[in-house]
C-alpha positions as CSV (number, residue, x, y, z in Angstrom):
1,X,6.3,-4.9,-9.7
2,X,2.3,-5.3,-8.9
3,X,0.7,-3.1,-6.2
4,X,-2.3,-3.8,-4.9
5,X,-4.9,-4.7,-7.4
6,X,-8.5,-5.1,-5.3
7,X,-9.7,-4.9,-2.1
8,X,-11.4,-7.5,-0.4
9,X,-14.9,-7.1,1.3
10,X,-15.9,-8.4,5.1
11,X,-18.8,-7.4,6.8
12,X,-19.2,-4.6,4.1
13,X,-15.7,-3.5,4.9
14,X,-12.8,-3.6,3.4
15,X,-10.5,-5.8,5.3
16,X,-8.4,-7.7,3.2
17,X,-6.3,-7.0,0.6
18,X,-4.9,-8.9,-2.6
19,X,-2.1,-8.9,-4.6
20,X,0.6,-10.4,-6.2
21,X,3.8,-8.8,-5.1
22,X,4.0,-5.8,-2.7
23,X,6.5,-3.0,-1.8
24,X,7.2,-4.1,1.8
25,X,6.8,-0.2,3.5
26,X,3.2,-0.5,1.6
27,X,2.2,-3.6,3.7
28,X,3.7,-2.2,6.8
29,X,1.4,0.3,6.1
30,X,-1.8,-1.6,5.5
31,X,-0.9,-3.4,8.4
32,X,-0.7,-0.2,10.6
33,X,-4.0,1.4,9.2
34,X,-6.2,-2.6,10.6
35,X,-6.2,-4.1,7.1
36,X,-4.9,-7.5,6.8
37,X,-2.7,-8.1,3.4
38,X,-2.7,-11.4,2.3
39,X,-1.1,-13.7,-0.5
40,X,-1.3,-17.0,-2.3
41,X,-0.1,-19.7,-1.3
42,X,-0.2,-20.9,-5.1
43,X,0.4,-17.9,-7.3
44,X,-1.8,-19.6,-9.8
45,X,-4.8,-19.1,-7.7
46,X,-4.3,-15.1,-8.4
47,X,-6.1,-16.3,-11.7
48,X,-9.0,-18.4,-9.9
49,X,-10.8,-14.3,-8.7
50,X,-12.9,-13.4,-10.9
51,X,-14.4,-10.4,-10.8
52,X,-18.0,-11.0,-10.2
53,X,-17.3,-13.4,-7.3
54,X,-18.5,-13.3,-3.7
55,X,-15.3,-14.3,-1.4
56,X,-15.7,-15.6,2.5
57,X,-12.5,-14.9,4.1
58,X,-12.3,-18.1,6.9
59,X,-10.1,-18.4,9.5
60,X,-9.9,-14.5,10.2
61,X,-11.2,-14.7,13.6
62,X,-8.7,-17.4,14.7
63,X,-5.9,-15.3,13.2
64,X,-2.3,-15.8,14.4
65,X,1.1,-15.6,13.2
66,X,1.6,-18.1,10.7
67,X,-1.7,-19.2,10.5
68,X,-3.6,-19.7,6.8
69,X,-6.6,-18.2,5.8
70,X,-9.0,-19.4,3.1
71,X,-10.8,-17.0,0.5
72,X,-14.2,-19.1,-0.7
73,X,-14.8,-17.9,-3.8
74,X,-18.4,-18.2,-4.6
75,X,-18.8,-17.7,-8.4
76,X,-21.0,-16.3,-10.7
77,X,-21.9,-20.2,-12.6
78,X,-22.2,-21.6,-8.6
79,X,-18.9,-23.6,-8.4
80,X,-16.6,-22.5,-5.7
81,X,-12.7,-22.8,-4.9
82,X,-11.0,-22.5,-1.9
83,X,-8.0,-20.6,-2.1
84,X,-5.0,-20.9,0.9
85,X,-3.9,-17.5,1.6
86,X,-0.9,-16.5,4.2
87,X,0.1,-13.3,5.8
88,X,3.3,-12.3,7.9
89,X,1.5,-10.7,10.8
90,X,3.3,-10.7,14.5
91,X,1.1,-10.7,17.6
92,X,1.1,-6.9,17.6
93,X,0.1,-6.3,13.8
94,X,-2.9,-8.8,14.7
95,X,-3.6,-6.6,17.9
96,X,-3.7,-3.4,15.4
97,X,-6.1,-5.4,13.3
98,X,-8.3,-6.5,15.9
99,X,-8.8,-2.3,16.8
100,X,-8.8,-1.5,13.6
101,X,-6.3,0.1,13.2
102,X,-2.4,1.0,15.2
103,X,-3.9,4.3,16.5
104,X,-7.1,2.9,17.3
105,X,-4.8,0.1,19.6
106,X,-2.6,3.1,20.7
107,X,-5.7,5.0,22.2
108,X,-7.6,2.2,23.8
109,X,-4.1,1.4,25.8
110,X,-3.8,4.7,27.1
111,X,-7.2,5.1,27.9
């Protein structure tokens, strides 16, 4: 099984996560801690990163269950591909994300 192979960058913080497979409690985790883990919609985009690309993540601020995003890769040569990714985030999960994190949610709730 793959773990988690590179962290995507937002804002100049990692955010986003890719990978081929993942250990389910692992991606509970990632999810608790504000990071959003995302997969490919075609597995044989996975080969499309490369490593010296700059990636947009779009459709993170309109983020809800079901909902797609799209990595722009940007690469090195100036061609770009958009890649579909999806995620299995609830309401609450995208609530945690939103904070930054579970805790971060858990605090600002209780004041």
């Amino acid at each position: 099984m793959h773990g988690f192979d590179a962290v995507l960058f937002g804002s100049g913080l990692p955010r986003g996560v890719r990978y081929r497979t993942a250990i389910p409690y692992r991606e509970t985790n990632l999810k608790k801690q504000g990071i959003l883990p995302l997969t490919f919609q075609n597995p044989a985009d996975y080969d499309k990163v490369l490593a010296k690309d700059s990636v947009t993540l779009k459709g993170v601020v309109g983020l809800a269950p079901g909902s797609i995003v799209t990595a722009e890769l940007k690469h090195a040569d100036g061609s770009v591909d958009a890649i579909p990714l999806l995620h299995t985030m609830n309401n609450d999960q995208i609530e945690w994300f939103k904070a930054g994190s579970a805790l971060n949610k858990i605090r600002a709730n209780n004041g």
